[in-house]
Backbone as a chain_set.jsonl record, in Angstrom:
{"seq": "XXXXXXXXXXXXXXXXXXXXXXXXXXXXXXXXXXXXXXXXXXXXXXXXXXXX", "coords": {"N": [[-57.099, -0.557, 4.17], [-57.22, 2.364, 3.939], [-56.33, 5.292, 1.517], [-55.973, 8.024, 1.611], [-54.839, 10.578, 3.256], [-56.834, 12.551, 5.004], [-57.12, 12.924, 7.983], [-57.52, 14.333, 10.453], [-55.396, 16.349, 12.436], [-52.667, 15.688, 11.646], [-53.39, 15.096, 8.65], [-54.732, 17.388, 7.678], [-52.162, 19.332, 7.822], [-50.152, 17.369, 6.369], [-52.11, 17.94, 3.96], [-51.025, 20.625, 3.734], [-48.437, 20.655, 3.661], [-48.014, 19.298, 1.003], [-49.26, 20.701, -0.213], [-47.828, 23.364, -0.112], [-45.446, 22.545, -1.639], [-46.197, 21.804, -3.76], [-46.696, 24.515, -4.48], [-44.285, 25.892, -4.738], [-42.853, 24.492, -6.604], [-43.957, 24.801, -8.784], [-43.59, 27.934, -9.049], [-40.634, 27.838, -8.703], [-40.558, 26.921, -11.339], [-41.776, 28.747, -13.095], [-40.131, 30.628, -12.9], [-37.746, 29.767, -13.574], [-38.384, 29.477, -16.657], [-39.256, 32.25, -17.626], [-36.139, 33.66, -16.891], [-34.651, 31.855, -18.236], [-35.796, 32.876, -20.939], [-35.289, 35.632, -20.843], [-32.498, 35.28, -21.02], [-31.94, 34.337, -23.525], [-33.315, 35.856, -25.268], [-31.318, 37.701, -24.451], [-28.549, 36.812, -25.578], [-28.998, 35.998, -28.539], [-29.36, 38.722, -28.91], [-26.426, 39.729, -28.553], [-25.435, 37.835, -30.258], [-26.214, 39.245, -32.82], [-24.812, 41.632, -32.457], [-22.435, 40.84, -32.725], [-22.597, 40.091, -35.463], [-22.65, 42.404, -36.614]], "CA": [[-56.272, 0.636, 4.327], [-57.648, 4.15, 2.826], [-55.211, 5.932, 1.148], [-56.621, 9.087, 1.947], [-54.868, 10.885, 4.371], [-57.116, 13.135, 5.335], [-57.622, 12.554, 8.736], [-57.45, 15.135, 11.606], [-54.442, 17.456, 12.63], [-51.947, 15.038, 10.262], [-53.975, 15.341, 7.691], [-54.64, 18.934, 7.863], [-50.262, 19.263, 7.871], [-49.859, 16.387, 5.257], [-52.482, 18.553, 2.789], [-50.73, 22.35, 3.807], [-47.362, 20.145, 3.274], [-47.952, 19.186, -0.404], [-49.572, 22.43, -1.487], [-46.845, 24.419, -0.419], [-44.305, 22.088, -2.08], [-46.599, 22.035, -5.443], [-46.387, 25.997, -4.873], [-42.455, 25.954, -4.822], [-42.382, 23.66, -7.726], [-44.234, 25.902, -9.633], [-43.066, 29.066, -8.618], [-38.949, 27.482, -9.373], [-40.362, 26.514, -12.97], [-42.019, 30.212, -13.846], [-38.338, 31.283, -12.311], [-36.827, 29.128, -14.383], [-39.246, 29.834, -17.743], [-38.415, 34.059, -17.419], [-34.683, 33.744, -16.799], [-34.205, 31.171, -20.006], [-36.406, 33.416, -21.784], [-34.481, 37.177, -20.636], [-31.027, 34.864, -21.494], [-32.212, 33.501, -24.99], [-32.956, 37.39, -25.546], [-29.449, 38.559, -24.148], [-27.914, 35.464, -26.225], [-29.78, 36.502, -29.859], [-28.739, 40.447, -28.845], [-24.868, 39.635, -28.097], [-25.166, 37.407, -31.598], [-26.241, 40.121, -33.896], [-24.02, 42.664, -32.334], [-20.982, 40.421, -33.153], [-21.914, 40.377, -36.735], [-22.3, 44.134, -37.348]], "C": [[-56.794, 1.757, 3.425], [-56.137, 4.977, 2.773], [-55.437, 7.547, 1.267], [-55.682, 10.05, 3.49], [-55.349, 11.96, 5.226], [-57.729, 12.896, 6.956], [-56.799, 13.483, 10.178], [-56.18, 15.904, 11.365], [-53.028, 17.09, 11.468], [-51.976, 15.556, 9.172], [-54.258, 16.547, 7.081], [-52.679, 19.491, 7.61], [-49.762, 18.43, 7.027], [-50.067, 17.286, 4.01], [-51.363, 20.155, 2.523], [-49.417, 21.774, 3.155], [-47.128, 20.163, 2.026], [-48.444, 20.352, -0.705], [-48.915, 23.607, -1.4], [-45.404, 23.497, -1.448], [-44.55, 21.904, -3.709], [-46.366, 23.669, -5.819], [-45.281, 26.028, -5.313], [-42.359, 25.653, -6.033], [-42.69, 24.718, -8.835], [-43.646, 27.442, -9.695], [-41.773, 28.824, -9.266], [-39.33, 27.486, -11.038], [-40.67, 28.062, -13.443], [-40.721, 30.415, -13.736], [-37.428, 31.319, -13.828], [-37.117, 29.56, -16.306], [-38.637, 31.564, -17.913], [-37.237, 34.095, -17.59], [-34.275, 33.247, -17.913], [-34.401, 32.272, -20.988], [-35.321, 35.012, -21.729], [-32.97, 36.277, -21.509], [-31.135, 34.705, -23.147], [-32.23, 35.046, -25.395], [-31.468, 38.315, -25.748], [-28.995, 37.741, -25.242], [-27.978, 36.163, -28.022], [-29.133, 38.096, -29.765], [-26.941, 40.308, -29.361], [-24.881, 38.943, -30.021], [-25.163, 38.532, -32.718], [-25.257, 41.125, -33.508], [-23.129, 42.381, -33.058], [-21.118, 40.144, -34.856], [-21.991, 41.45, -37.298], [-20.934, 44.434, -36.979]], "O": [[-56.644, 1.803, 2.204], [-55.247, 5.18, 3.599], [-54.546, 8.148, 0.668], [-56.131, 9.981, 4.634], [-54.608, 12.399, 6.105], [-58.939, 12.673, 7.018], [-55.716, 13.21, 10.694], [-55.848, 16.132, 10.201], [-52.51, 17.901, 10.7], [-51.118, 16.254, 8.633], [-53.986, 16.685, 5.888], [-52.609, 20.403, 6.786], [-48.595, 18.741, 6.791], [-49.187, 17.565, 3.196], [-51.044, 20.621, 1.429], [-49.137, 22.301, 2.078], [-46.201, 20.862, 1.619], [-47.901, 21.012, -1.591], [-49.081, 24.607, -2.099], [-44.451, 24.172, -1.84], [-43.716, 21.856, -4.614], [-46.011, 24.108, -6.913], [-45.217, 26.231, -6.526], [-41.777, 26.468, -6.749], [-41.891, 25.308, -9.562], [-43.275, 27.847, -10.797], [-41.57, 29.432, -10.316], [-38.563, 27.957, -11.878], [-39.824, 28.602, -14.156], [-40.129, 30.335, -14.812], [-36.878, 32.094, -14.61], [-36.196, 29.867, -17.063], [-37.516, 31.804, -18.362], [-36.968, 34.661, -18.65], [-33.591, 33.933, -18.673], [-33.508, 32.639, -21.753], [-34.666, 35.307, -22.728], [-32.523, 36.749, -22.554], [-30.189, 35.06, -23.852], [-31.183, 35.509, -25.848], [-30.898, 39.058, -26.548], [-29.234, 38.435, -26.229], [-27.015, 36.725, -28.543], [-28.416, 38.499, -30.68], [-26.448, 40.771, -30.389], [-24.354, 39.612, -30.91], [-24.179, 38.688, -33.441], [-24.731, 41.585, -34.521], [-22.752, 43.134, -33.956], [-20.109, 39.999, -35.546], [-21.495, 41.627, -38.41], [-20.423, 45.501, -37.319]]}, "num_chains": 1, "name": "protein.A"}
């Protein structure tokens, strides 16, 4: 059994399959990375306000 599934029109639709679903993944984590990062900002802002 080859584990390979590169093999004709499948195969071709198996590979496009996973490399849009590694895109996504990645794409959600930058998302996710930015938004923490803008909040942790807002978060640290809102703190110092409240002790002046």
């Amino acid at each position: 059994m080859n584990l390979s599934p590169a093999f004709g029109i499948l195969g071709i639709l198996y590979a496009v399959f996973v490399i849009a679903v590694s895109v996504l993944a990645v794409y959600a984590l930058v998302l996710a990375i930015i938004f923490l990062r803008l909040r942790i900002a807002e978060l640290k802002r809102a703190a110092r306000a409240e002790d002046s």
